[in-house]
DSSP file (Angstrom, degrees, kcal/mol; ACC not computed):
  #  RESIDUE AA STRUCTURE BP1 BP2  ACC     N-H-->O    O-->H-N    N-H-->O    O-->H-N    TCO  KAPPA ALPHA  PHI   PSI    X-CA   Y-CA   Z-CA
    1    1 A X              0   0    0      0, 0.0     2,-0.1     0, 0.0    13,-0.0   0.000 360.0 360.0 360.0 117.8   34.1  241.5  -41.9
    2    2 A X        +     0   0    0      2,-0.0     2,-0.2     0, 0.0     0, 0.0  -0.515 360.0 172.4 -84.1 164.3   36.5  243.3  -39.5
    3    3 A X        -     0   0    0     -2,-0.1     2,-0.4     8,-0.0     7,-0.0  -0.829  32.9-122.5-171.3 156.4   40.3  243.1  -39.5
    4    4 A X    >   -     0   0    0     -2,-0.2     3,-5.2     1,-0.1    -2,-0.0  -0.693  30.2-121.7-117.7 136.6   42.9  244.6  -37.9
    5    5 A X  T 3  S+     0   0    0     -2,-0.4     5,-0.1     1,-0.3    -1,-0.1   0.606 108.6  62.3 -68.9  -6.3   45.4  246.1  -40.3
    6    6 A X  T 3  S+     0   0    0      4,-0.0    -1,-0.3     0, 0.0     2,-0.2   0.528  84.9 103.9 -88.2 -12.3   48.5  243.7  -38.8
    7    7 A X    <   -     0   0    0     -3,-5.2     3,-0.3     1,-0.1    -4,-0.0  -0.614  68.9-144.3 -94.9 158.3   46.6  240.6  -40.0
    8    8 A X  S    S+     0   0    0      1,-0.3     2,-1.1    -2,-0.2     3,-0.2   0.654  95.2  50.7 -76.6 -38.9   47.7  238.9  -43.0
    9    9 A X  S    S+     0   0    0      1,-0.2    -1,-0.3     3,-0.1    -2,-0.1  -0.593  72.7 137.5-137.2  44.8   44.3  237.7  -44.7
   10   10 A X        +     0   0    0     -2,-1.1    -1,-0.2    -3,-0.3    -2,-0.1   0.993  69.4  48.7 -89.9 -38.6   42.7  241.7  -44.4
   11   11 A X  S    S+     0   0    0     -3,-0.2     2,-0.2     1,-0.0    -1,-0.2   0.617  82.2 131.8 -76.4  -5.8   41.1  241.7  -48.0
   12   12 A X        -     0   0    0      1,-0.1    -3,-0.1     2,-0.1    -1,-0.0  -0.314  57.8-124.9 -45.7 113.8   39.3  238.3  -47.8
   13   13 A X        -     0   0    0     -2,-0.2     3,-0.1     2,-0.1    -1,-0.1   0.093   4.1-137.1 -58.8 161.6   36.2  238.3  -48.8
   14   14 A X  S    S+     0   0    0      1,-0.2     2,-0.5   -13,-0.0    -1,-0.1   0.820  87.2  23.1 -86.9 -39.0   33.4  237.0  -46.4
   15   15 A X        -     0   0    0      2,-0.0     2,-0.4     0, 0.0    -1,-0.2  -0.960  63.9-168.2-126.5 169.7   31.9  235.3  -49.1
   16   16 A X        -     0   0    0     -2,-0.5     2,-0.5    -3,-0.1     0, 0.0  -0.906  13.2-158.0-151.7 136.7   32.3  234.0  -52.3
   17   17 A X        -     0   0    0     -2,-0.4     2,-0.5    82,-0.0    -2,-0.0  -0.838  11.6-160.7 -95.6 130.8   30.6  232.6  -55.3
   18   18 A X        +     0   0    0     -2,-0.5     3,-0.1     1,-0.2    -2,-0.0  -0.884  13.6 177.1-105.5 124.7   32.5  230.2  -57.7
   19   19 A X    >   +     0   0    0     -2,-0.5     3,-0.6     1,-0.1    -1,-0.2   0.692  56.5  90.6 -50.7 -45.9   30.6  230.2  -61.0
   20   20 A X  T 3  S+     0   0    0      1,-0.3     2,-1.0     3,-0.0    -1,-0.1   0.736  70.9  79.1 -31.2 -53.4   32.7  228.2  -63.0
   21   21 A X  T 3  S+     0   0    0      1,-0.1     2,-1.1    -3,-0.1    -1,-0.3   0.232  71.8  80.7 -38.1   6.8   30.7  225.4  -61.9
   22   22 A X  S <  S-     0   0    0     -2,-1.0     2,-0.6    -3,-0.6    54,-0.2  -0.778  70.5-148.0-129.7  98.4   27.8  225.9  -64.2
   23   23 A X  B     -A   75   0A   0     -2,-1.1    52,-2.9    52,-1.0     2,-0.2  -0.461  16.4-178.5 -69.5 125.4   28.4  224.4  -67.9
   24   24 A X        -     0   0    0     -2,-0.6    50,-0.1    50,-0.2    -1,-0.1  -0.376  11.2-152.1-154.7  98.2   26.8  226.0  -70.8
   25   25 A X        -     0   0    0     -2,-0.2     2,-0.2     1,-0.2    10,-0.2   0.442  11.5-113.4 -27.5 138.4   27.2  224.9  -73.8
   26   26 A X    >   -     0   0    0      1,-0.1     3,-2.3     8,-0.1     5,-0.2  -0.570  32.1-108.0 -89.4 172.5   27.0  226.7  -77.4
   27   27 A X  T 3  S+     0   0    0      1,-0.2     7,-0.1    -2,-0.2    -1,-0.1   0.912 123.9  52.6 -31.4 -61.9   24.9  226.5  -80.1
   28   28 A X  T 3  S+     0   0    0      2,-0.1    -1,-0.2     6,-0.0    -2,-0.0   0.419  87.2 115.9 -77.4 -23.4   28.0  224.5  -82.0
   29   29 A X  S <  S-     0   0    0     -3,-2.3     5,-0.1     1,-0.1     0, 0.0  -0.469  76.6-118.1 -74.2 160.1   28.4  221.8  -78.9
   30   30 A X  S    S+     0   0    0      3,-0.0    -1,-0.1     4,-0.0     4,-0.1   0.452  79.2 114.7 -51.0 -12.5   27.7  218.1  -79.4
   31   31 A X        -     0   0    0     -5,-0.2     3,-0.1     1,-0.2    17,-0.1  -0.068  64.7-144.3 -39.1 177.6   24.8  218.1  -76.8
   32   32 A X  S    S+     0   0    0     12,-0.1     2,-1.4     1,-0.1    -1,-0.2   0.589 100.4  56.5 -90.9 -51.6   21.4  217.3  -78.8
   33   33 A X  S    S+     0   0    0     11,-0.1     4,-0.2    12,-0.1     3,-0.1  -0.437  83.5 178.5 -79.6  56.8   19.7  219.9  -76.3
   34   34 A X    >   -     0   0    0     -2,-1.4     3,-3.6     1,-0.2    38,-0.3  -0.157  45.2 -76.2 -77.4 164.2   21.9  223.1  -77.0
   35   35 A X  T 3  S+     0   0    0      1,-0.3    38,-0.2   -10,-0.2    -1,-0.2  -0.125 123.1  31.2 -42.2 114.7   21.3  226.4  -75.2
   36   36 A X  T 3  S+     0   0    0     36,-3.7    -1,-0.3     1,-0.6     2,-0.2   0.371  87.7 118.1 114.4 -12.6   18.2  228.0  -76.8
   37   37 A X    <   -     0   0    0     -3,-3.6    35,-2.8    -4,-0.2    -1,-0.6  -0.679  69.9-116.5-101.8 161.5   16.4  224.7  -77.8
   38   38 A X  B     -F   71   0B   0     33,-0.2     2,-0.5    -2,-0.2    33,-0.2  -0.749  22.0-162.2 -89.3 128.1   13.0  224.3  -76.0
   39   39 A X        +     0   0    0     31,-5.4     3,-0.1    -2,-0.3    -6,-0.0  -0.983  37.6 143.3-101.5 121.9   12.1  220.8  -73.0
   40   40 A X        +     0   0    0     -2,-0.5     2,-0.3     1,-0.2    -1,-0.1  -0.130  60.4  39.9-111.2  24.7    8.7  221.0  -73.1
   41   41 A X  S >> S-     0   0    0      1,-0.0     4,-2.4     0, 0.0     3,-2.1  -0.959  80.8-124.3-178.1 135.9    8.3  217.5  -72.8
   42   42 A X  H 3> S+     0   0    0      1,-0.3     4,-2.8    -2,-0.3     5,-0.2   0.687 112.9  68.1 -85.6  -1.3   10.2  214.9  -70.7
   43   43 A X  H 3> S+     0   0    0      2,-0.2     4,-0.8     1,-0.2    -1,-0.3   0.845  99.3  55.5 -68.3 -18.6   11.0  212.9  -74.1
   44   44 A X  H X> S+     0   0    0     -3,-2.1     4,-2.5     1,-0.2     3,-0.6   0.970 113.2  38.2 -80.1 -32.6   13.3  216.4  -74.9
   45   45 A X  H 3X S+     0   0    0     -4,-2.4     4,-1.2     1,-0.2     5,-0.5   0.978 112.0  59.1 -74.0 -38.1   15.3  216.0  -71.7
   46   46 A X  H 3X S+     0   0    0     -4,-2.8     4,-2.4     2,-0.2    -1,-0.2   0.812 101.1  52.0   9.4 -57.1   15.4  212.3  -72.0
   47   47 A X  H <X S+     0   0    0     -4,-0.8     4,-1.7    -3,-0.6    -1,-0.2   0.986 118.6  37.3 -82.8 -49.8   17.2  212.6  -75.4
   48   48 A X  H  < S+     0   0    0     -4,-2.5    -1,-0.3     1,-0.2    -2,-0.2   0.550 117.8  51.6 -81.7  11.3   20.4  215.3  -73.6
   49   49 A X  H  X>S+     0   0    0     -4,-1.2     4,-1.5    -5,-0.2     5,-0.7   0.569 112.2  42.2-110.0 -51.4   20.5  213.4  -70.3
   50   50 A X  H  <5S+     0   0    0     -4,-2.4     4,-0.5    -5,-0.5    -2,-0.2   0.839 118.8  46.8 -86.0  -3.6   20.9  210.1  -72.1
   51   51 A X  T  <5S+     0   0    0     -4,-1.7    -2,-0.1    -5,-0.2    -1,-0.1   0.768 121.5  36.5 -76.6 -46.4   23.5  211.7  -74.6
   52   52 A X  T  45S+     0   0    0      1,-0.1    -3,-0.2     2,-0.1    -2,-0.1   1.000 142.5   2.2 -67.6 -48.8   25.5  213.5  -71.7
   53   53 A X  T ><5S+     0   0    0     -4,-1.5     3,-1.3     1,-0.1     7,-0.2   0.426  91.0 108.6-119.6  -1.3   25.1  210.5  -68.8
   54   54 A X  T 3 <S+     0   0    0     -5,-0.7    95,-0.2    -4,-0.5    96,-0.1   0.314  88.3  32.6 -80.9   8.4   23.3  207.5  -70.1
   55   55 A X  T 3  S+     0   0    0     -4,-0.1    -1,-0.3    92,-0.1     2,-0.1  -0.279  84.5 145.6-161.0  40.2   26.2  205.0  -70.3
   56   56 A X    <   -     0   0    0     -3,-1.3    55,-0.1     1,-0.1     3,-0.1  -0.441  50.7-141.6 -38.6 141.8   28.3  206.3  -67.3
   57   57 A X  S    S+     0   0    0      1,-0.2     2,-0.2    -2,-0.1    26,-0.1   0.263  85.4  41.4 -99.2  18.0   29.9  203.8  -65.6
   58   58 A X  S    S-     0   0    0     -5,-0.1    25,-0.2    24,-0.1    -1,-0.2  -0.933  99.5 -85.6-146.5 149.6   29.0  205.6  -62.5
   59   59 A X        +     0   0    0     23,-1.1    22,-3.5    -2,-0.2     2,-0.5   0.040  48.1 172.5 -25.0 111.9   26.4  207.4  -61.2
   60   60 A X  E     -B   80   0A   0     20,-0.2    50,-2.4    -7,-0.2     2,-0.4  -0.973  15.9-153.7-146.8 127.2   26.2  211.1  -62.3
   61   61 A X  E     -BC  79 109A   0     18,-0.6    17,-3.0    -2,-0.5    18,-1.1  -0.912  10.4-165.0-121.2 150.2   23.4  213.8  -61.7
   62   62 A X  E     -BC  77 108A   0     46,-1.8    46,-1.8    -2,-0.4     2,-0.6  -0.895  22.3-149.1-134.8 138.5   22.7  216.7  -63.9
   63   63 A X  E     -BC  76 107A   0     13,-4.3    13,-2.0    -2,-0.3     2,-0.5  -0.965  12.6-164.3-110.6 111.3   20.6  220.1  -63.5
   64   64 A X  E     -BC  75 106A   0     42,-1.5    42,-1.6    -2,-0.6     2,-0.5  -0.831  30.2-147.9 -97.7 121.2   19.4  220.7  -67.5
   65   65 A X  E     - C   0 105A   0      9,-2.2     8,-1.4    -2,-0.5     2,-0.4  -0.727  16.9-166.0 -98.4 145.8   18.4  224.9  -66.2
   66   66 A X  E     -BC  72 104A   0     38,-0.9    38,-1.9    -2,-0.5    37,-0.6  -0.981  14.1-127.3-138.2 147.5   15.6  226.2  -68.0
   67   67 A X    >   -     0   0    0      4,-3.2     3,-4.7    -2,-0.4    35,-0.1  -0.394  44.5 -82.0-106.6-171.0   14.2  229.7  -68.3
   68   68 A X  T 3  S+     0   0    0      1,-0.3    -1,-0.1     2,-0.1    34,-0.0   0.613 135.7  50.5 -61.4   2.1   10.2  231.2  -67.7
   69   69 A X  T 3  S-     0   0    0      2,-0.2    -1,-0.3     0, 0.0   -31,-0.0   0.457 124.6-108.0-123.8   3.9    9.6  229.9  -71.4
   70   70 A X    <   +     0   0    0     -3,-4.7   -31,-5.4     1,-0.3     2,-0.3   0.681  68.0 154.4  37.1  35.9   11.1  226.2  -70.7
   71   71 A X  B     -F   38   0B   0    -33,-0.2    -4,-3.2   -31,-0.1     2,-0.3  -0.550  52.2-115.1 -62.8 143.2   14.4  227.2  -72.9
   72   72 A X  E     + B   0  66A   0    -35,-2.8   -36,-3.7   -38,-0.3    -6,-0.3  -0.788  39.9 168.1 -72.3 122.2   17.7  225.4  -72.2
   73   73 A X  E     -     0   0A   0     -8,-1.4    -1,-0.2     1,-0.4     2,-0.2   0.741  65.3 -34.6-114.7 -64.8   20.1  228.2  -70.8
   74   74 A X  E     -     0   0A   0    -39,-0.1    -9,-2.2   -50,-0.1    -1,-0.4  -0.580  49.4-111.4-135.0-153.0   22.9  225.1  -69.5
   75   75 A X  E     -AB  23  64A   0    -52,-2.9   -52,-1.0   -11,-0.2     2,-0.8  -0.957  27.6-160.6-148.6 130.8   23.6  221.9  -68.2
   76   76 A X  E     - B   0  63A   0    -13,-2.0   -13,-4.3    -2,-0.3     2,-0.7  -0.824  14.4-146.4-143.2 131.6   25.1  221.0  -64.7
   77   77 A X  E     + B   0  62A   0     -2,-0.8   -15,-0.3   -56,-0.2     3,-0.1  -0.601  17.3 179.6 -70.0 117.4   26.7  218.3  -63.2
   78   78 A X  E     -     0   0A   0    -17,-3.0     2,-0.3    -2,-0.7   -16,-0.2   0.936  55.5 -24.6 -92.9 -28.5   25.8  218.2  -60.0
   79   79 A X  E     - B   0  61A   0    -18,-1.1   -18,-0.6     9,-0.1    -1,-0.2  -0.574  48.9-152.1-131.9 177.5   27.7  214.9  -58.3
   80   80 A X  E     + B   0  60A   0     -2,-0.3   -20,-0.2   -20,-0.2     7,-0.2  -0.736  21.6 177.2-164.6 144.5   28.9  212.1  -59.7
   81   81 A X        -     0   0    0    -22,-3.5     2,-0.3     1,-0.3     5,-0.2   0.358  29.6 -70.2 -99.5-138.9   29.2  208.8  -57.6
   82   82 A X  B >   -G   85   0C   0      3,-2.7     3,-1.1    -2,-0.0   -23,-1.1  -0.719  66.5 -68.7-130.8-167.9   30.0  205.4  -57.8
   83   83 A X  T 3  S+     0   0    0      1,-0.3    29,-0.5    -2,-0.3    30,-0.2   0.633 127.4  13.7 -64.2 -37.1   28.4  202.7  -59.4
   84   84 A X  T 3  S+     0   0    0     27,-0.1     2,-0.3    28,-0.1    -1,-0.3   0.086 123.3  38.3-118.6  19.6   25.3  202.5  -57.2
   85   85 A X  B <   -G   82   0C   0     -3,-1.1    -3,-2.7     2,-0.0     2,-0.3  -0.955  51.5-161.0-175.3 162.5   25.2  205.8  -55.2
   86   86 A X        -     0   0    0     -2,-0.3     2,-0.5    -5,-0.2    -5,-0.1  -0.893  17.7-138.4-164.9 138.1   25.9  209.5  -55.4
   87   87 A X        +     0   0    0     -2,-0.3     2,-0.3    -7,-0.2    -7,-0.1  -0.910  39.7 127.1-100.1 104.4   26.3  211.8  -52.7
   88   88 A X        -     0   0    0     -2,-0.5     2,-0.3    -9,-0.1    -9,-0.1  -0.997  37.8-126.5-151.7 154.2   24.8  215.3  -52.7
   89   89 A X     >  -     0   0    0     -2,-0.3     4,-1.1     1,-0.1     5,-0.1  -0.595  31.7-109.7 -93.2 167.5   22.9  217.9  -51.2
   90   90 A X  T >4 S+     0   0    0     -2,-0.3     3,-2.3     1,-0.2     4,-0.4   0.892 124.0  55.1 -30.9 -79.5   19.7  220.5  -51.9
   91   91 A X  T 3> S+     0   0    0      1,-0.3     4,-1.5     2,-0.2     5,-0.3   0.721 100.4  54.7 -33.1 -68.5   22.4  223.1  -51.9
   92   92 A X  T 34 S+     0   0    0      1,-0.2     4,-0.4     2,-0.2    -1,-0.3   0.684 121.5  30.0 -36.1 -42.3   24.3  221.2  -54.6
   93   93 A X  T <X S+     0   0    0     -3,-2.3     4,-0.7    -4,-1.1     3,-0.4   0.942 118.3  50.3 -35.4 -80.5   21.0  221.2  -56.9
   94   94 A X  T  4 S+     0   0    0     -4,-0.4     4,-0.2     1,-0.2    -2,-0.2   0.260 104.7  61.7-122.2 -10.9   19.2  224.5  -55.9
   95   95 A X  T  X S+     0   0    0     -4,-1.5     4,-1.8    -5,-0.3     5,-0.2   0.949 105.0  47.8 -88.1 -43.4   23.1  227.1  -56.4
   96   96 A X  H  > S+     0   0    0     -3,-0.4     4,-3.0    -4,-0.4     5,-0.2   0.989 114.3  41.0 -68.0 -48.3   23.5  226.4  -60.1
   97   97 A X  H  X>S+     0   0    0     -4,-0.7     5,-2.8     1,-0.3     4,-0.7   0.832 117.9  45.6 -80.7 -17.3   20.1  227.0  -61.1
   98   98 A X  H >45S+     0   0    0      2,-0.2     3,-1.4    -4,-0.2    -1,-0.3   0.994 119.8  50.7 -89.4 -55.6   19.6  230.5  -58.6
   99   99 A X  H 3<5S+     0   0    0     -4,-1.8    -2,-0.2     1,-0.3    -3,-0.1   0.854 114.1  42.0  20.5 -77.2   23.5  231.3  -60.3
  100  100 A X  H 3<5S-     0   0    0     -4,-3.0    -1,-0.3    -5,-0.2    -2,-0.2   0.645 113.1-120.7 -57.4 -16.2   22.1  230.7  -63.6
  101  101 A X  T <<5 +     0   0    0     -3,-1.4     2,-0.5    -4,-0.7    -3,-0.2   0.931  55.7 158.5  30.9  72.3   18.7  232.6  -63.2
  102  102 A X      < -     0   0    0     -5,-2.8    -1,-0.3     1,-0.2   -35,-0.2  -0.972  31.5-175.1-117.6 123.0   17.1  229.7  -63.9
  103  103 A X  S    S+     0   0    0    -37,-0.6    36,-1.4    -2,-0.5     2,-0.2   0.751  73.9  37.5-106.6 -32.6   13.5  229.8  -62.6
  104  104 A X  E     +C   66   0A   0    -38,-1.9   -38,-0.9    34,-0.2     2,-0.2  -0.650  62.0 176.7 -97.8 175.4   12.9  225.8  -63.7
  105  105 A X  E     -C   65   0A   0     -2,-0.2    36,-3.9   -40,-0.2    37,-0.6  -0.888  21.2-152.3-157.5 154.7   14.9  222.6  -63.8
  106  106 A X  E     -Cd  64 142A   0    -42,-1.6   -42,-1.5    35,-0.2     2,-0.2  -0.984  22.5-141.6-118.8 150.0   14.5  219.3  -64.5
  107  107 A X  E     +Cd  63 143A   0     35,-2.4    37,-5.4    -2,-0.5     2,-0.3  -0.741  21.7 177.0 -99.0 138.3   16.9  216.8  -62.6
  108  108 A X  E     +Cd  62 144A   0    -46,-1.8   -46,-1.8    -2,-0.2     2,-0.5  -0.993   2.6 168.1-136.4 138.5   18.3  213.8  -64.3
  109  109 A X  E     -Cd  61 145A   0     35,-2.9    37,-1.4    -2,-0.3   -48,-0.2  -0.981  28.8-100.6-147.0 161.5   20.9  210.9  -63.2
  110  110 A X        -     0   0    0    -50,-2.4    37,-0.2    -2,-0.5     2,-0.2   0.300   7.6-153.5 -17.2 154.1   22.1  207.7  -64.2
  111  111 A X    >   -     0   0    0     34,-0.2     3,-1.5   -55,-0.1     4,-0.2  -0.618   8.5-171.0-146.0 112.7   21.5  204.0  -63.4
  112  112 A X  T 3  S+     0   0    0    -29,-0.5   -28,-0.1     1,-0.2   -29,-0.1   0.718  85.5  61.6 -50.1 -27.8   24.7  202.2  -64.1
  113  113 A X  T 3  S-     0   0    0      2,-0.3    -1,-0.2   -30,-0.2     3,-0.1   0.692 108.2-117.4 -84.4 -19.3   22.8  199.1  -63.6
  114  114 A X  S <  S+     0   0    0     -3,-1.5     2,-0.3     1,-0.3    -2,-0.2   0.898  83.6 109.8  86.9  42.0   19.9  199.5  -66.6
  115  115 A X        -     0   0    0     -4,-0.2    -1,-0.3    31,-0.1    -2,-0.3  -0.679  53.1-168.8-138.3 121.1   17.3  199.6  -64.6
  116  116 A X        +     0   0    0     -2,-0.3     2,-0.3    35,-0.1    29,-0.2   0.148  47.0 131.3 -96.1  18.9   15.7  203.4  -64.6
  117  117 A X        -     0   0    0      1,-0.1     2,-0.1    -3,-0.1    -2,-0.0  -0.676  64.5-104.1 -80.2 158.2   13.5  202.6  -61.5
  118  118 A X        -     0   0    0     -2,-0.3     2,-0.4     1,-0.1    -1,-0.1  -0.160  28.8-149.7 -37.6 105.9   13.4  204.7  -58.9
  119  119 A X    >>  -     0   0    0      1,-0.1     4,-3.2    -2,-0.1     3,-2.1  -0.686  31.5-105.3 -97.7-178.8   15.2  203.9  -55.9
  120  120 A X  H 3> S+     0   0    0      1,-0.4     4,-1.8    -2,-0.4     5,-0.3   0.955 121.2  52.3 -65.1 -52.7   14.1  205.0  -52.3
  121  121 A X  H 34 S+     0   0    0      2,-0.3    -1,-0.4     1,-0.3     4,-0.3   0.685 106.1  55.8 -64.6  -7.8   16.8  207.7  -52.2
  122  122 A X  H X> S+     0   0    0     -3,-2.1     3,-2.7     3,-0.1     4,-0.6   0.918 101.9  52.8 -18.2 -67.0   15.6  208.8  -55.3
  123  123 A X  H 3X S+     0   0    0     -4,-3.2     4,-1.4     1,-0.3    -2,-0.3   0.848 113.4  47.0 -53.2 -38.8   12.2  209.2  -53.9
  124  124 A X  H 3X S+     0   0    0     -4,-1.8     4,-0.7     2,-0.2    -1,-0.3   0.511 113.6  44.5 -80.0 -16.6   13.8  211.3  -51.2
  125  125 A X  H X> S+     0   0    0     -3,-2.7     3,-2.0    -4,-0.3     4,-0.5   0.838 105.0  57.5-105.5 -98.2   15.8  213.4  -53.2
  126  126 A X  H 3X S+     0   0    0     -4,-0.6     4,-1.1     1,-0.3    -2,-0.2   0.418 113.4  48.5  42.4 -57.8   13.2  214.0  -55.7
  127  127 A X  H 3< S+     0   0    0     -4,-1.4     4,-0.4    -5,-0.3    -1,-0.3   0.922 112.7  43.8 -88.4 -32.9   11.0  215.5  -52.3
  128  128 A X  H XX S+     0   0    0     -3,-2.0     4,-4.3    -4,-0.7     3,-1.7   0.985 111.3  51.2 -65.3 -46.8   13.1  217.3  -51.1
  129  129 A X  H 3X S+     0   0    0     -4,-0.5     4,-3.6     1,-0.2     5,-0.3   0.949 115.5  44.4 -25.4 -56.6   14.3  218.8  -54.4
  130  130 A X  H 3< S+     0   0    0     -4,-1.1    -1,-0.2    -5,-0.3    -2,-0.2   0.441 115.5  49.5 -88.2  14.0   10.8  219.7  -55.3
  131  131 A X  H X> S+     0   0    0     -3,-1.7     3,-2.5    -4,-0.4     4,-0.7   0.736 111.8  51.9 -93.7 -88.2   10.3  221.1  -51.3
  132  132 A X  H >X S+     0   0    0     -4,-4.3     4,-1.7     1,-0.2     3,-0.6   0.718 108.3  54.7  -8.3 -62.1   13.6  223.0  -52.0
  133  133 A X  H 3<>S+     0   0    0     -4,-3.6     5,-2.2     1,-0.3    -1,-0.2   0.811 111.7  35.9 -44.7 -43.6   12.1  224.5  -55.2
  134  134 A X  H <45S+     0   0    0     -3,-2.5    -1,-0.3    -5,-0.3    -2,-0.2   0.496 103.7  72.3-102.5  -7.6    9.1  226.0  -54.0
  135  135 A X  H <<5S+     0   0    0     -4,-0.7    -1,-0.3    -3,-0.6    -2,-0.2   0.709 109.9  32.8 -59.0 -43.9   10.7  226.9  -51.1
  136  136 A X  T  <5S-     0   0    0     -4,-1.7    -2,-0.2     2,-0.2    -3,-0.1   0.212 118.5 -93.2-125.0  25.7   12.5  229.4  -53.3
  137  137 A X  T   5S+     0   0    0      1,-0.2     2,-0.2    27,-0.1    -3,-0.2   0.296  90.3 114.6  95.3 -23.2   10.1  230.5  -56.0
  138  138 A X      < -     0   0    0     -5,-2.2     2,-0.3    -6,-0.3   -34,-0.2  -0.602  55.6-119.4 -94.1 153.6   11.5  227.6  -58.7
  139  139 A X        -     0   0    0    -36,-1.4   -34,-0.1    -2,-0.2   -35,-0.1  -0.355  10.3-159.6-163.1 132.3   10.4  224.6  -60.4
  140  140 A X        +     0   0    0     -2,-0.3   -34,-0.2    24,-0.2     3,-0.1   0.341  20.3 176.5   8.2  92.0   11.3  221.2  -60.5
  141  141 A X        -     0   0    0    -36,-3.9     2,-0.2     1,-0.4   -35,-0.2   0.695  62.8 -21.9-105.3 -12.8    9.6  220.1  -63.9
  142  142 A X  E     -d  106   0A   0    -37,-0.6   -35,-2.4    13,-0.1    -1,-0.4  -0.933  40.5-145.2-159.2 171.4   10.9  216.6  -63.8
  143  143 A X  E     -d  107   0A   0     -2,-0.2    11,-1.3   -37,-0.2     2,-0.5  -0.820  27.0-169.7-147.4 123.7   13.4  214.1  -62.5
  144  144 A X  E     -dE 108 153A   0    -37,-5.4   -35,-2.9    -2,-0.3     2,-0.4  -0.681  15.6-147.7-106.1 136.1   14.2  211.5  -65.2
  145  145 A X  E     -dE 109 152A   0      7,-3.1     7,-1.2    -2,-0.5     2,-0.5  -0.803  30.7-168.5 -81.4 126.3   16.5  207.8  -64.4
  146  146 A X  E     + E   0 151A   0    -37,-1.4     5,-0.2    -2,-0.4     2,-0.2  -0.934  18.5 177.7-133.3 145.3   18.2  207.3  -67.7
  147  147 A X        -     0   0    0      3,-1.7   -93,-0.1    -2,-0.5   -92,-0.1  -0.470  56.6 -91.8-127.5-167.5   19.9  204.4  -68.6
  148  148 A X  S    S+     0   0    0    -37,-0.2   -93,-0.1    -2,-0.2   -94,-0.1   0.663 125.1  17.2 -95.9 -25.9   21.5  203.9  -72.1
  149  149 A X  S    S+     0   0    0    -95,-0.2     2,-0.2     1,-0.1   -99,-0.0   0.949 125.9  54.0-102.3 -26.6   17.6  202.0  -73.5
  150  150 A X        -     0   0    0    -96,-0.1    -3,-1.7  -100,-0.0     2,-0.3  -0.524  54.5-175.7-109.0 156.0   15.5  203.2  -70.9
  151  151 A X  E     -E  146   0A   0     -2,-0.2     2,-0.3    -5,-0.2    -5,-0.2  -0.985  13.0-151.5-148.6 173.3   14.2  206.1  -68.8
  152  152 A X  E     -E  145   0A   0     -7,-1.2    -7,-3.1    -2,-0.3     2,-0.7  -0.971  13.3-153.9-139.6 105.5   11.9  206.6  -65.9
  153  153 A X  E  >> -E  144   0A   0     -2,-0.3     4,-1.9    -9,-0.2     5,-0.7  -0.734  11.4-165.5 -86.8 102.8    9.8  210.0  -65.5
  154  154 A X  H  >5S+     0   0    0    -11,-1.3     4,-4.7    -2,-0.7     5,-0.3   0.857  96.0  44.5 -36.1 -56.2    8.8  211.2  -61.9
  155  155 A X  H  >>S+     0   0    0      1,-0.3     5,-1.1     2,-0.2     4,-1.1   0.924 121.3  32.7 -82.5 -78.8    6.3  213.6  -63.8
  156  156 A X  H  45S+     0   0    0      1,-0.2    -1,-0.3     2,-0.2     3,-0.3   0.754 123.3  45.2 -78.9 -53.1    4.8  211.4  -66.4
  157  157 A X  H  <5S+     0   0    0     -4,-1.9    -1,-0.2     1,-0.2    -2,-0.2   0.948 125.8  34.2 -73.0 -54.4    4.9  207.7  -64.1
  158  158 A X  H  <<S-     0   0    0     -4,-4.7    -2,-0.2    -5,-0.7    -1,-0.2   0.352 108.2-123.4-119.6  32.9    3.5  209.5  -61.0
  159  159 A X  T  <5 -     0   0    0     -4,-1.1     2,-0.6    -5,-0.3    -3,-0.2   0.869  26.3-155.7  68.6  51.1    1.2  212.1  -62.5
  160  160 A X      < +     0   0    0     -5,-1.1    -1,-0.2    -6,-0.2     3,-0.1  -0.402  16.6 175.6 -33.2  91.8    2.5  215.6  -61.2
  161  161 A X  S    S+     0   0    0     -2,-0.6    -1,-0.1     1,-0.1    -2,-0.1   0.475  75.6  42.8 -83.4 -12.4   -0.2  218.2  -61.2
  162  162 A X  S    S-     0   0    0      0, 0.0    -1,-0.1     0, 0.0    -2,-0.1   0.485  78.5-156.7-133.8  16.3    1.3  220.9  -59.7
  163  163 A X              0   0    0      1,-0.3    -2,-0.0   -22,-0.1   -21,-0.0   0.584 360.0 360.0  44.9  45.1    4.3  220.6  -61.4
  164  164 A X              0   0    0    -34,-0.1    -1,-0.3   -23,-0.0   -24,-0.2   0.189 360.0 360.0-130.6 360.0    6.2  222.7  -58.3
């Protein structure tokens, strides 16, 4: 970054990373999943995804970051919507978990409605996510629709085998 020693703004940085964004719980929070417990299994993310977001009254997606050993190191919000819809991008996803040095994730959101199928922007987000991932070395070990009785597993419903 140049600057000329009369301008106002000369130590602003050229970039910057906000951190803050990235929640991670202690041992001692209410989560069921805390930092340190092992998702091997999409029933474990299931169980902190419908505690954290499952009777939203709007649409809310979460990155549960997992290390090489599928430990919980946090939890991120990634959007939150409205009642039927959530706006985000890869980037929004793909910063906490590279932040965190979190080499998996599983993706979770809402359905306000009760009903944890899939919709077509699901599906879209869901490939691209799992594009993203392997695009940059991580991966994508689910993405589960949680309601407050129900859930929907990408992995487990449409049989993921390579589970990048």
């Amino acid at each position: 970054m140049t600057t000329t020693p009369s301008s106002a703004r000369s130590h602003v940085p050229a970039l910057r990373l906000v951190k803050t964004r990235i929640t991670i719980p202690s041992a001692s929070s209410p989560v069921p999943r805390p930092v340190g417990d092992s998702c091997t299994a999409p029933a474990d993310a299931v169980v902190a995804l419908r505690h954290l977001i499952g009777d939203d009254a709007t649409e809310c997606v979460m990155a549960v970051l997992l290390n090489t050993r599928n430990k919980i190191v946090g939890y991120h919000e990634v959007a939150r919507g409205t009642v039927n819809a959530c706006r985000l991008t890869l980037r929004d996803v793909l910063i906490p978990a590279l932040l965190a040095n979190a080499p998996a994730l599983i993706l979770g959101h809402n359905h306000p409605s009760g009903d944890p199928t899939p919709s077509q922007a699901d599906r879209r987000l869901t490939t691209e996510v799992r594009s993203g991932c392997r695009l940059l070395g991580l991966t994508l070990l689910d993405h589960i629709v949680v309601t407050p009785t129900a859930h929907y597993s990408f992995q487990t419903s449409e049989g993921w085998s390579d589970l990048a």
